[in-house]
C-alpha positions, 0 to 999 in steps of 0.5 A: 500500500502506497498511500496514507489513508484518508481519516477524519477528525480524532477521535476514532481507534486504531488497530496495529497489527505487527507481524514477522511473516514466514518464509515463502508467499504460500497464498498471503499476498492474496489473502492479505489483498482480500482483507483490504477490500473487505474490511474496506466493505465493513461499516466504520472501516476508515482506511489501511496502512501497510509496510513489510520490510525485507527482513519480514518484518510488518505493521498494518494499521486499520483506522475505525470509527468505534469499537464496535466496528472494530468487534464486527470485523473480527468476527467477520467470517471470512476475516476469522478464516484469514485469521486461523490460518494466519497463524500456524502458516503465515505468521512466525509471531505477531501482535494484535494493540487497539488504540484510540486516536486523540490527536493527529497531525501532519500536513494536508491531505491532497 
């Protein structure tokens, strides 16, 4: 992912996902595709942004408007499938933290 995602004004929650990927694709590319262009169908999604460096290492950031939105997409089924297979196959750890957004600055979106 290329771009900053288009939030709105704080407040609104924040899920980081950190993870260290396992070697080889082994359909992740694919399926990590399919979770953006779901979560991107959930009520209150706000955006996504992604970075993996080379060594493995990533960090996604999905915004939302409540937690609740966020509680609906966990226990999206096709998102829980991505999740249970995540683990043992993509994944040689990872780290799940919800924040609450208070203050954002940067410059002006284009």
């Amino acid at each position: 992912m290329s771009t900053f995602a288009s939030t709105p004004e704080p407040p609104y929650y924040a899920v980081i996902f950190t993870s260290q990927r396992t070697k080889g694709d082994q359909g992740y590319g694919d399926m990590a595709n399919r979770m953006v262009e779901l979560a991107a169908e959930q009520p209150g999604f706000l955006g996504v942004e992604s970075a993996r460096g080379a060594d493995g290492l990533g960090i996604t950031v999905s915004y939302w408007k409540s937690t609740q939105a966020i509680a609906n997409w966990k226990a999206n089924a096709e998102h829980r499938i991505a999740q249970e297979t995540g683990k043992p196959q993509w994944y040689a750890d990872d780290k799940l933290r919800v924040a609450k957004v208070e203050r954002a600055y940067g410059k002006p979106m284009s």
